[in-house]
N, C-alpha and C positions, 0 to 999 in steps of 0.2 A: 452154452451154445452161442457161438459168434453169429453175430448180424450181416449179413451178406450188404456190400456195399451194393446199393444201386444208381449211383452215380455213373460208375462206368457205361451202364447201360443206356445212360440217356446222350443222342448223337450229337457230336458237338457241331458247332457253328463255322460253316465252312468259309473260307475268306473270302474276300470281295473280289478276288480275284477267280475263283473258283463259279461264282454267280453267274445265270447268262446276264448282259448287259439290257438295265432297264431305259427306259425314254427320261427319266429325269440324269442318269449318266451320262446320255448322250447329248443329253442338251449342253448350251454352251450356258456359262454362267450371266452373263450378260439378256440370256434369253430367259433365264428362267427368275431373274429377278423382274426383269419387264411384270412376266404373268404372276407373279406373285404382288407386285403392285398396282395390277391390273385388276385383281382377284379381289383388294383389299377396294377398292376406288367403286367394283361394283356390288362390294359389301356395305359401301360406306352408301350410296344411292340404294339400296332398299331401303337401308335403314330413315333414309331422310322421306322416301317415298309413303311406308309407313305410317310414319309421323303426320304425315302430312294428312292421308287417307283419316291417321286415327282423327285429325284437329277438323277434319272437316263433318264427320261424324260426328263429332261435341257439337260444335254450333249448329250441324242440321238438329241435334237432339234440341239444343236450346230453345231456337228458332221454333222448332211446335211445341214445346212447355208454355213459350209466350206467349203463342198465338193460343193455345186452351186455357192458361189463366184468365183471358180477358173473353174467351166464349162461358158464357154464362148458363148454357145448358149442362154443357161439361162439368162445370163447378158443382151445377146443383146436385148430379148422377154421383156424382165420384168422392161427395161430401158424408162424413159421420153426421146424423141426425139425430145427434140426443140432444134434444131442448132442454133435458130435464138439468142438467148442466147450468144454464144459461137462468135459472128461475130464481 
């Protein structure tokens, strides 16, 4: 018993010319490198925005580690209390 091809059945790809026209065809090329460099400029400012958010978050983190290391109530609460160690 032969294998029916089913290639046939699957619809081919019509030309570009056949397509209705999209907004990136119609753009001029000089337009659409703008916004593609545009795109990348406000890819590249999040990214630094970010970073920036993330660095400021470390040091506000830091900033109260120091200030509870040197509170002395904090220390005593948040300390392991085996003496028995120490004997």
């Amino acid at each position: 018993m032969a294998k029916k091809n089913k290639a046939s059945a699957r619809p081919t790809v019509t030309p570009a010319q056949d397509r209705p026209a999209t907004l990136k065809d119609m753009l001029s090329a000089d337009v659409l490198d703008k916004l593609k460099a545009q795109a990348t400029e406000l890819k590249a400012e999040e990214q630094q925005r970010k970073e920036k958010q993330q660095q400021e978050a470390d040091d506000a983190r830091k900033a109260e580690q120091k200030r509870r290391d040197n509170d002395f109530e904090y220390l005593l609460e948040n300390t392991k209390q085996d003496w028995k160690k120490f004997k």
